[in-house]
Wavefront OBJ file of the C-alpha trace (Angstrom):
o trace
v -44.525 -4.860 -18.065
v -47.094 -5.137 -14.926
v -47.040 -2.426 -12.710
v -46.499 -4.947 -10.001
v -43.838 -6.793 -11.861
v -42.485 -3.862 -12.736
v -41.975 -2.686 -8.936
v -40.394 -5.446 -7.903
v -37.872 -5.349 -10.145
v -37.148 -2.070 -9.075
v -37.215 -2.688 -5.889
v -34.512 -5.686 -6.268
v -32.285 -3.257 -8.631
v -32.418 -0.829 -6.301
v -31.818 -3.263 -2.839
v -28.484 -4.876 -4.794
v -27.423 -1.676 -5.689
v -27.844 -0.791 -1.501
v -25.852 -4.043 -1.056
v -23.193 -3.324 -3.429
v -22.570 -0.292 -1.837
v -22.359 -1.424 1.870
v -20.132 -4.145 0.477
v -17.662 -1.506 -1.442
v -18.003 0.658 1.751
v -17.200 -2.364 4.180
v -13.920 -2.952 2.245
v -12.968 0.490 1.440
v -13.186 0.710 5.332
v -11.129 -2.461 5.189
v -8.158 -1.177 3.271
v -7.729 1.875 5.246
v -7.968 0.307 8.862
v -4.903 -2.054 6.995
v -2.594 1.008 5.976
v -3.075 2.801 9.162
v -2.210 -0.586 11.050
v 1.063 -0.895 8.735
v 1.718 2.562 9.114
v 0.751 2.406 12.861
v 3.102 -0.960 13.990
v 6.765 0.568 11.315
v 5.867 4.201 12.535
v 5.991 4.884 8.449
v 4.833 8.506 9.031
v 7.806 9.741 11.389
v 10.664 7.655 8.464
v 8.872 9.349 5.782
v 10.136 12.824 6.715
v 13.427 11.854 7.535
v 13.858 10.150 3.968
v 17.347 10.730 2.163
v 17.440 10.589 -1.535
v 20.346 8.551 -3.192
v 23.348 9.862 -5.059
v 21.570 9.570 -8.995
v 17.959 10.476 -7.597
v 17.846 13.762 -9.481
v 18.665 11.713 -12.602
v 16.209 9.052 -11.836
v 13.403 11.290 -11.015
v 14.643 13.728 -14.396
v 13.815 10.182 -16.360
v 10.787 9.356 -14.573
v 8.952 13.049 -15.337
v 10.147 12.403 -19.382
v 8.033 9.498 -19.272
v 4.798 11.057 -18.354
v 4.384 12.716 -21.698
v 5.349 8.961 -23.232
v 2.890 7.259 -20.996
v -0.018 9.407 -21.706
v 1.339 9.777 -25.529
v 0.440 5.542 -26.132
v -2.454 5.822 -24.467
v -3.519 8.635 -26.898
v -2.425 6.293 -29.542
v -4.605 3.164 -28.566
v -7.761 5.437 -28.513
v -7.239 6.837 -31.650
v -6.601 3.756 -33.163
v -10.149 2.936 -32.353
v -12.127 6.210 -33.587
v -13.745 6.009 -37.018
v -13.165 8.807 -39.887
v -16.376 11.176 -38.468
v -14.032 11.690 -35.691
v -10.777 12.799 -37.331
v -8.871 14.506 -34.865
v -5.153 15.598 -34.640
v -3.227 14.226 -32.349
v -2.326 16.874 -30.286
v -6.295 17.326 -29.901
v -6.759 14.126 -28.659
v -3.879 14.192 -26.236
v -5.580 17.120 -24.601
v -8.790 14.697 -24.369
v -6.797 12.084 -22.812
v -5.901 14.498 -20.485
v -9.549 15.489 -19.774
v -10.630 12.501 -19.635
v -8.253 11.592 -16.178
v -10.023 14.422 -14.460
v -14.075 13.194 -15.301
v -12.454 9.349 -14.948
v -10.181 10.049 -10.864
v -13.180 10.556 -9.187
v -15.002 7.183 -10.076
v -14.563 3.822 -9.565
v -11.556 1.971 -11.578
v -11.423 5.497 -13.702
v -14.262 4.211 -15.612
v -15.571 7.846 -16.392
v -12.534 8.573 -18.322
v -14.914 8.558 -21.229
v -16.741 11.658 -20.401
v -13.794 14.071 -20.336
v -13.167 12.417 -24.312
v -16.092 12.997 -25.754
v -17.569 16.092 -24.589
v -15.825 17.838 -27.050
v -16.913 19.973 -30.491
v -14.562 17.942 -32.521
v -16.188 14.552 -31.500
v -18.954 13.965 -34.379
v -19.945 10.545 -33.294
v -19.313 10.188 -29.503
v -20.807 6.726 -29.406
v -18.022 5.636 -31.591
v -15.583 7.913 -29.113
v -17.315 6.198 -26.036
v -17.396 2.459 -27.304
v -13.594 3.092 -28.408
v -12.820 4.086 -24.448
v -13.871 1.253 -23.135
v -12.103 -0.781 -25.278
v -8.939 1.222 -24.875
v -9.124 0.192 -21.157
v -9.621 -2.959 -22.039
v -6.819 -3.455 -23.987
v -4.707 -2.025 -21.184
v -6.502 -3.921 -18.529
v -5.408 -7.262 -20.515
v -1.546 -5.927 -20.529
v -1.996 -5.370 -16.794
v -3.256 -8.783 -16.660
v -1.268 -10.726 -18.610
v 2.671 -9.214 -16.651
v 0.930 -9.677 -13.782
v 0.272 -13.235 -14.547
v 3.792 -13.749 -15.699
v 5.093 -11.962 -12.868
v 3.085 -14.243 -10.461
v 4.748 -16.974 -12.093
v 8.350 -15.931 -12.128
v 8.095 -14.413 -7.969
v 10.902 -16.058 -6.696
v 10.552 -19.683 -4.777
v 11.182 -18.239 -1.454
v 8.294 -15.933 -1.446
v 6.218 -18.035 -2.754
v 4.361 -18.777 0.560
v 3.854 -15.365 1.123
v 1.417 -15.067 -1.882
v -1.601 -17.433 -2.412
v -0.528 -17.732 -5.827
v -3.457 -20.019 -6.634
v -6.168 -17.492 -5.972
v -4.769 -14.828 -7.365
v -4.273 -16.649 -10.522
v -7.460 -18.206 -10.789
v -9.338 -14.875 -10.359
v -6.644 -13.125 -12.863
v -6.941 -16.153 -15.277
v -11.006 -16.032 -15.160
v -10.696 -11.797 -15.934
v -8.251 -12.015 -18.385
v -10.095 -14.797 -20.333
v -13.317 -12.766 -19.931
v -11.572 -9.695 -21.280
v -9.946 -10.859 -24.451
v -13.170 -12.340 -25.807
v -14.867 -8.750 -25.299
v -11.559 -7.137 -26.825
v -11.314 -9.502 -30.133
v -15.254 -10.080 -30.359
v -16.472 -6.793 -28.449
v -20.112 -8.443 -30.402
v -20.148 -11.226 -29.192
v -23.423 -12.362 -27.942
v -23.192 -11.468 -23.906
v -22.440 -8.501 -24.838
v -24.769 -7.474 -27.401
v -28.017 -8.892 -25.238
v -27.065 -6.440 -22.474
v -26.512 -3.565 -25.215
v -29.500 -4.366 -27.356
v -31.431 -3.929 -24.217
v -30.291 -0.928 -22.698
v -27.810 1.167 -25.464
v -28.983 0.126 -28.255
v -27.253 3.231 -30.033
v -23.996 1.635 -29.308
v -24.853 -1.702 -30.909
v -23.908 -0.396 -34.343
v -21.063 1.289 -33.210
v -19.442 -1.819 -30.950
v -20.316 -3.846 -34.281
v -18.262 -1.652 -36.597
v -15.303 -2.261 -33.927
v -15.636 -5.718 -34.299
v -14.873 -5.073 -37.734
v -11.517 -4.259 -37.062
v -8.582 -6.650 -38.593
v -6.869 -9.194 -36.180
v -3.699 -7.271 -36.892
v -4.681 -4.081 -35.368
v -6.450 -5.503 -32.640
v -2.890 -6.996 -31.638
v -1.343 -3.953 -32.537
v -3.177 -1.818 -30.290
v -2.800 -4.647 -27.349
v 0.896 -4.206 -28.174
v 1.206 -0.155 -27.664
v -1.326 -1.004 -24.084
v 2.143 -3.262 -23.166
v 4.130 -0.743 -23.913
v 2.385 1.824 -22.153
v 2.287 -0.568 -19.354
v 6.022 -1.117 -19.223
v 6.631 2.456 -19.388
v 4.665 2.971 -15.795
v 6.305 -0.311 -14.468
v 9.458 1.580 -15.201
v 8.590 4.711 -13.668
v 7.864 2.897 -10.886
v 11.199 1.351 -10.950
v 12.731 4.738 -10.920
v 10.710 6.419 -8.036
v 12.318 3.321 -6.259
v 16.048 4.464 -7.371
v 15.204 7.527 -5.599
v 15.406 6.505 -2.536
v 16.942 2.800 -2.193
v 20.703 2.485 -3.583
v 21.672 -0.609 -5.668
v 17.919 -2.180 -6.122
v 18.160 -5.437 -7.992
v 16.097 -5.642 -10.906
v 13.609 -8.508 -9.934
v 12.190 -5.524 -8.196
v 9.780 -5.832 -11.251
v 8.063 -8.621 -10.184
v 6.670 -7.177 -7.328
v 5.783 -4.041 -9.010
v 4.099 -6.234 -12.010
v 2.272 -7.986 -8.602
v 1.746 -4.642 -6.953
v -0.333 -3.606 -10.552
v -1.898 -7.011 -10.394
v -3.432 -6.791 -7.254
v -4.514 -3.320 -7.722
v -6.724 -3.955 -11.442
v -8.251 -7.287 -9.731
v -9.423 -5.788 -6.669
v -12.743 -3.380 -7.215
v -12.206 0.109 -5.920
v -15.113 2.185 -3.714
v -14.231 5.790 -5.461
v -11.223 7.983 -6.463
v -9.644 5.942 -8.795
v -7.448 3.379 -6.976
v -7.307 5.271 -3.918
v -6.204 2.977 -0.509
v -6.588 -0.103 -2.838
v -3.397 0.950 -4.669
v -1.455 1.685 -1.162
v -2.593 -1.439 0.299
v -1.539 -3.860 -2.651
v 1.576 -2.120 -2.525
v 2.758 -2.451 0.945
v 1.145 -6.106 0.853
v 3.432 -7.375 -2.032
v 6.495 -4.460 -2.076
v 7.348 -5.682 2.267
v 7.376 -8.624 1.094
v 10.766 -7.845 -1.121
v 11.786 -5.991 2.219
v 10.913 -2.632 0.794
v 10.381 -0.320 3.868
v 6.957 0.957 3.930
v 7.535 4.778 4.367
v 9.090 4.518 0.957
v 6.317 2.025 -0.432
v 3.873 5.014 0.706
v 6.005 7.475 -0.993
v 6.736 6.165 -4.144
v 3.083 5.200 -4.444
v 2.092 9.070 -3.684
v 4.690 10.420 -5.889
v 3.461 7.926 -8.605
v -0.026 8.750 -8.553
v 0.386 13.176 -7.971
v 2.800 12.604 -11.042
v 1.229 10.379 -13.480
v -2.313 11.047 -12.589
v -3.481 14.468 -10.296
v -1.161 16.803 -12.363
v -2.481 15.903 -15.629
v -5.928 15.886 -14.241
v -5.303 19.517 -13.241
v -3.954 19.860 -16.928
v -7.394 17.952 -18.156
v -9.335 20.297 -16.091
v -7.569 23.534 -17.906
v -9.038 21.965 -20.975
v -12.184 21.122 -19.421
v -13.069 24.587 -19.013
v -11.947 26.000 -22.276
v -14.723 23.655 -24.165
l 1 2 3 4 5 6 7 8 9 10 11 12 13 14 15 16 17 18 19 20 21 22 23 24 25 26 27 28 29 30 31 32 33 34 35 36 37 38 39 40 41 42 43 44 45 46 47 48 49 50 51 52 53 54 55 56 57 58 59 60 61 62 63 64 65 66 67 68 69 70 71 72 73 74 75 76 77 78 79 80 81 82 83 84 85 86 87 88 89 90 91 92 93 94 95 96 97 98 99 100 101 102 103 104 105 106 107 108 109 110 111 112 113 114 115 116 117 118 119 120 121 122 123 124 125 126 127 128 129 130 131 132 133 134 135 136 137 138 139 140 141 142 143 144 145 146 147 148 149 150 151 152 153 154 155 156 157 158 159 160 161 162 163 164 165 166 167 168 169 170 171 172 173 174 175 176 177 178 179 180 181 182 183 184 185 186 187 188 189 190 191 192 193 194 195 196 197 198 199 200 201 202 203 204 205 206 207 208 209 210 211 212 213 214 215 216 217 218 219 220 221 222 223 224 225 226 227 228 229 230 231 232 233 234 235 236 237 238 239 240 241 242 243 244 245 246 247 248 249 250 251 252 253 254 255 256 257 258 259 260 261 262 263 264 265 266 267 268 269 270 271 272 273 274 275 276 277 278 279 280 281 282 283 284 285 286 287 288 289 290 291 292 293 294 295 296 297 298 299 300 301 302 303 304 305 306 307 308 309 310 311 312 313 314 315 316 317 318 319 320
């Protein structure tokens, strides 16, 4: 390429990637002026210390911790379901990797560096294999999120539906999950492989061999990601019991919504951080949950299901 040509290019790469930023930063800024204006106008902070559990919360929050091992154990499953025989590793092994994997994947955008915790690893002989099978683990548990969301969406009840542009959500949903399946069933297919032929061409091979894979386990693996994602929909659930008495079970729909909201919209860093708090108290309010339990049940959610084990995945972080 011509030095010129080649400097330009560069110099567009690198003014998007300027744009993309401001843009993330703009809305990150967004989110937070919106759950300290919530918090602000219901006075959520002072409520939140003056919370009162309900009469089965130790049992509901007893259920809720058994399901962390359970949550984490499926997605364990889906990624191993995925590795090829050079990287033949026990289960219990590859739990810990999970686990690793949600401390290198918190501190980025949509947990997308939940690879590097996997692979870095003496046990993983082909890490292309253990990285190409990450990303289609998320996949596959991006399309669950998806897909309930979608049904949710359609099932919210009649008189909320003009609190919730249904039609925008689900044509940006739609468009995502479409765009998803084809790279979970044909991970080859021919977008992708121009962009990997280009620039990771050592995962060509690798994403080809995955293609490989039967129908049948393709659907099998999309069926544990639903399970794993009805597990967390239920934990959710619980943390709700905790604290609000008698909540009717269509309580799921908003949750499913709450999920929805949080996988379509991009994140700036830390995981979901403020995009997770914000869908919640957007869609949750709208079922007349109060928002100092909305904040705490999101909190409790996320230190339970996600910064413990990252401590956990740090302990074996260290130890490699």
């Amino acid at each position: 390429m011509p030095i010129k040509s080649y400097v330009t290019t560069r110099t567009i790469n690198l003014t998007n990637t300027k744009y993309t930023f401001l843009l993330k930063l703009v809305f990150g800024l967004a989110l937070i002026f919106f759950i300290g204006w919530k918090i602000q106008t219901s006075e959520a902070i002072d409520k939140i210390f003056s919370l009162s559990p309900t009469e089965n919360s130790i049992l509901y929050f007893t259920i809720f911790i058994l399901l962390i091992p359970m949550n984490w154990g499926l997605e364990t499953l889906k990624w191993r379901m995925l590795l090829n025989a050079e990287n033949d590793i026990s289960f219990s092994k590859s739990y810990k990797l999970v686990l690793a994997g949600i401390t290198t994947g918190i501190m980025t955008p949509n947990r997308l560096g939940n690879f590097v915790g996997r692979v870095y690893d003496k046990d993983i002989n082909d890490r292309e294999n253990a990285i190409v099978a990450t990303f289609l683990s998320n996949i596959s548990q991006f399309m669950a999120t998806i897909l309930i969301g979608l049904v949710a969406l359609y099932l919210l009840p009649q008189q909320l539906n003009n609190e919730v542009n249904k039609t925008v959500i689900f044509s940006i949903a739609g468009i995502l999950q479409l765009l998803s399946f084809i790279v979970f069933i044909v991970p080859n297919n021919k977008v992708v492989s121009f962009f990997t032929s280009r620039f990771l061409p050592k995962y060509q091979k690798k994403i080809d061999d995955l293609a490989e894979l039967p129908l049948s386990k393709k659907l099998l693996i999309f069926f544990v990601a639903i399970l794993r994602y009805s597990v967390i929909v239920i934990q959710f659930y619980l943390v709700l019991l905790v604290f609000i008495e008698g909540l009717e079970l269509e309580i799921w729909v908003g949750i499913a919504l709450t999920f929805l909201l949080t996988t379509i919209i991009p994140s700036v860093a830390f995981g979901k951080l403020f995009v997770r708090e914000a869908s919640a108290i957007l869609i949750l309010s709208i079922f007349l949950i109060p928002i100092e339990i909305i904040l705490s049940c999101t909190f409790i959610l996320w230190c339970f299901n996600l910064a413990i084990p990252a401590l956990l995945g740090m302990r074996f972080l260290y130890k490699k």
